[in-house]
N, C-alpha and C positions, 0 to 999 in steps of 0.2 A: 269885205263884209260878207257874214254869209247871208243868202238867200231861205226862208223858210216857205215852204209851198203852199198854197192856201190848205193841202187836207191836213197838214203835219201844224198850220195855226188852226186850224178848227180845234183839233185835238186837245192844243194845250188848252186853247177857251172852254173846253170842257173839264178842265182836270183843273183849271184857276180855282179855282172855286175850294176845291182842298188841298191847295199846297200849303199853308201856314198849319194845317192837321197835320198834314205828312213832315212837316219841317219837325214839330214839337213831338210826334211821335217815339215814342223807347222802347218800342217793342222790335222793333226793326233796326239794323246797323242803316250807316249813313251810307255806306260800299254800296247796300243791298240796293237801300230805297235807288240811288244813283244808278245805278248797272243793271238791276232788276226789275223790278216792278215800273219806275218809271220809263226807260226806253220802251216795254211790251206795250205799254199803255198807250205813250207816243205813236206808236208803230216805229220807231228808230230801229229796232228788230224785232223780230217774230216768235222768238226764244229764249230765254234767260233760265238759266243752272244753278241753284243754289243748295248749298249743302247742310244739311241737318245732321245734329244740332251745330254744328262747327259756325257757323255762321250767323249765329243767332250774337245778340249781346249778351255776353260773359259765356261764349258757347265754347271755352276753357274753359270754366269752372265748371259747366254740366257735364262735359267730358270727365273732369276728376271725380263729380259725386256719380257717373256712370259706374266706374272704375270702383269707389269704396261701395258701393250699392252692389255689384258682382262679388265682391269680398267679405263684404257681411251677409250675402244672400243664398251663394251659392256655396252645398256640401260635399265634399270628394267624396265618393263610394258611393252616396245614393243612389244616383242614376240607373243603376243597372237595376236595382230591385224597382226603381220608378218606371224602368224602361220595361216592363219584366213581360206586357203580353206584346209589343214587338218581338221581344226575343222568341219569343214561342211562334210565331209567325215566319221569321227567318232566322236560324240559329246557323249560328256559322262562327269562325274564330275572332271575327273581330265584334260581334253584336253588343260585347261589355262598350268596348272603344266609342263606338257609335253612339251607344245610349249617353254614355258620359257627354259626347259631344253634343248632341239633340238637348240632352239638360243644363250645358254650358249657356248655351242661343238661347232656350228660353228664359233663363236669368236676364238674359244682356237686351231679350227683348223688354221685358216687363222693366227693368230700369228704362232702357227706353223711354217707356210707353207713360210712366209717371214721370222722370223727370224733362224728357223733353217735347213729349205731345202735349202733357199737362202743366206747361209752363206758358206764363202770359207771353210770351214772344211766340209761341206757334198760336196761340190766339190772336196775338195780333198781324200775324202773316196771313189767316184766314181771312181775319178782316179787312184788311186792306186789299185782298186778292178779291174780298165781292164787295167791296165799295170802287173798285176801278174795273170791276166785271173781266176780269179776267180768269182763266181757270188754271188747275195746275194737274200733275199727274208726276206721284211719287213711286221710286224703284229703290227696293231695299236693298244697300248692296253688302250689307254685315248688317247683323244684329242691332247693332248702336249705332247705325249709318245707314241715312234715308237723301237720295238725290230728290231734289222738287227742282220738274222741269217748269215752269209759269210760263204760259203762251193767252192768245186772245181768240186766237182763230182757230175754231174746235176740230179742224183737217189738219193742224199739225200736231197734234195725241196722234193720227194714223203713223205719221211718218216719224213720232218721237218710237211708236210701237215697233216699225219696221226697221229701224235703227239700232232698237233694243234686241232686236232678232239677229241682227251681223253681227251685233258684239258676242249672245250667246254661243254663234255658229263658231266664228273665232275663238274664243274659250276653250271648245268643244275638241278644234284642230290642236290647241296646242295641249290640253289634257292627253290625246289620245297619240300625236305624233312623238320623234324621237327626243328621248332630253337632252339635246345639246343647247337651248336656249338658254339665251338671257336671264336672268333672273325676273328682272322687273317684266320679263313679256310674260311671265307664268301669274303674276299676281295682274297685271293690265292686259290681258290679250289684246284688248280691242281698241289698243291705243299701236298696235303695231299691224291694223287692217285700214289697208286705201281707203275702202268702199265705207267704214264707218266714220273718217276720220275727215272725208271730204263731205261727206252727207249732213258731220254733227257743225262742222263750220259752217258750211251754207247756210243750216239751221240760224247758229248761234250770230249770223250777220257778219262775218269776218270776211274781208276782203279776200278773193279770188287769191291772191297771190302769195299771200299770208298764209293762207291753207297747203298751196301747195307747198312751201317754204318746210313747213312744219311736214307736211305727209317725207317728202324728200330726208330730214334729218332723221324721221326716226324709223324710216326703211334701210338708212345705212346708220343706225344706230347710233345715232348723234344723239348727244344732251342735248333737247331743244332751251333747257333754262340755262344750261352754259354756252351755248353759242350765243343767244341773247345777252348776255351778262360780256361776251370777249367783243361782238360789236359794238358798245356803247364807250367800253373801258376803251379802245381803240381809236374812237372820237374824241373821247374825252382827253384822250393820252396827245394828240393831234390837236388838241386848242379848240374843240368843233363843242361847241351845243346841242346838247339833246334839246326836241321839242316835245315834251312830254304830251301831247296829242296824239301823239302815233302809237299812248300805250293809253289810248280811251277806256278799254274795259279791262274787270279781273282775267286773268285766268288766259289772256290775250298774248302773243308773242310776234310784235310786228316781224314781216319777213327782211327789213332793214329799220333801225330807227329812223332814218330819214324817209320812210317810204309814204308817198302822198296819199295812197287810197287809204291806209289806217291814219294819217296826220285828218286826210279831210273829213272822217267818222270823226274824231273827238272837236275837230272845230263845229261839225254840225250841231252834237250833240252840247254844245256849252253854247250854242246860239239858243239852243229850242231851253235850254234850262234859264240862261236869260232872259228870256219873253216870258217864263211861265214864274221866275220867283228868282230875283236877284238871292235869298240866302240858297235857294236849292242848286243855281248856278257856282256860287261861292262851295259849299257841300260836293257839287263834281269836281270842279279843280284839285279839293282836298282827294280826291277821292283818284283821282289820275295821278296825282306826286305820290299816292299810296302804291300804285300799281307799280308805277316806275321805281319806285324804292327797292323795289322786291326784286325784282332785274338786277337792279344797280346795287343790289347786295347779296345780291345770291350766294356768293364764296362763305359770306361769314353768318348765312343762313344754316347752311350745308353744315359746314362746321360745331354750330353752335346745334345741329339736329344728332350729330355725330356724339357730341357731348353727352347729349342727352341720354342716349343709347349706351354709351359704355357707362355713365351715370347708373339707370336701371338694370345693367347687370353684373355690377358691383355688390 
């Protein structure tokens, strides 16, 4: 049985009180409340990642009226006469190019900005974020793509800041060094730098070895979702049981599925969701065979994204 510390029951005794809101809540996925908001709250970690709108409920179908909102919004050939006293400022061969693109963004912001800042799901991620006092700090990473980092302790924004500075440093190397990279390192830079990748783990509460597991695969340019995806199939192939504990949070890639220090994070985390609300406990469980599904399907993830892809350029 697990042990809960008295500061980690103080907390839930503070947070009882609205878990049957936070249960009945629709503003919020069930992933989120479980992985996000609830552990920072806990202190179970210091940090939680969630992606805008993607992650919102039905944050596919705000993705697709993002998508016809650019198409009925946005006019080829304007831009440059829109763009016209930038031009005059820096005239050079490509300033049509430019303008086109600057009035691409601002189309893809303004949908955005109506369909998913002004949707009751990011009013109810505000609310819940000052009804559990917690704060958050968003980085736009495209136009129609906003990370919210949520934290409680207003000295990690310093270190989500300083963070966000390796990554653009890294960005920066690989813009300006030779092109014989990877593809995916040109669109993620900062998923193939140590120094951000050991920092965002810490952050994000992932086991010491986990982290390293992960920095290791993708310095020698390992698929970290298919080396996860060939250790589990490998068990499984071998008669062995996954313990789905050891894939506690989203976005998480234990460094073995067997491995204890990620198994005893999700055993912690379904003790403290059990003392604070048998259904919010039932909601994690769902919400760990979610994570582990996505491992454990990854091939005909892949595949079925692949579809997709030669799909829209058909």
């Amino acid at each position: 049985m697990v042990e809960l510390s008295p500061e980690l029951k103080a907390r839930i005794d503070l947070v009882k009180p609205m878990a049957e809101d936070l249960v009945a809540e629709r503003g919020i996925t069930e992933l989120s409340k479980t992985n996000n908001f609830l552990p920072v709250c806990l202190g179970l970690r210091q940090l939680a990642l969630t992606y805008l709108p993607a992650e919102f409920p039905g944050g596919n179908r705000m993705g697709e009226a993002i998508d016809r909102y650019f198409k009925e919004n946005y006019v080829p050939g304007e831009a440059p006469r829109a763009g016209l006293l930038n031009r005059f400022r820096r005239r050079g061969p490509h300033a049509d190019q430019e303008a086109e693109l600057l009035a691409k963004r601002r189309v893809l912001e303004q949908a955005y900005n109506e369909i998913a800042a002004g949707s009751p799901a990011y009013a109810a991620h505000l609310d819940w974020l000052d009804r559990m006092t917690l704060n958050h700090y968003q980085v736009k990473r495209r136009p129609s793509l906003r990370e919210m980092f949520i934290y409680r302790d207003r000295r990690v924004k310093d270190r989500v800041v300083e963070l966000e500075d390796i990554a653009e440093k890294a960005r920066q190397r690989v813009a300006e060094g030779p092109g014989d990279r990877a593809p995916l390192e040109y669109v993620y830079a900062n998923e193939f730098d140590p120094k951000y990748l050991r920092g965002l783990g810490e952050m994000l509460g992932y086991p010491a070895c986990c982290v390293e597991r992960y920095v290791e695969d993708r310095m020698k340019g390992q698929n970290v979702e298919q080396r996860a995806w060939e250790q589990v199939h490998r068990m499984q192939s071998d008669g062995k049981s996954v313990d789905i504990h050891a894939y506690y949070v989203k976005d998480f890639f234990p460094c073995t599925p067997d491995c204890e220090a990620a198994r005893a994070q999700g055993e912690l985390w379904e003790a403290a969701y059990e003392a604070l609300s048998p259904d919010l406990r039932d909601m994690y469980v769902g919400a760990m065979y979610q994570c582990f599904e996505l491992v454990q399907n990854y091939p005909v993830l892949i595949t079925q994204h692949r579809q997709r892809l030669e799909q829209g350029r058909s």
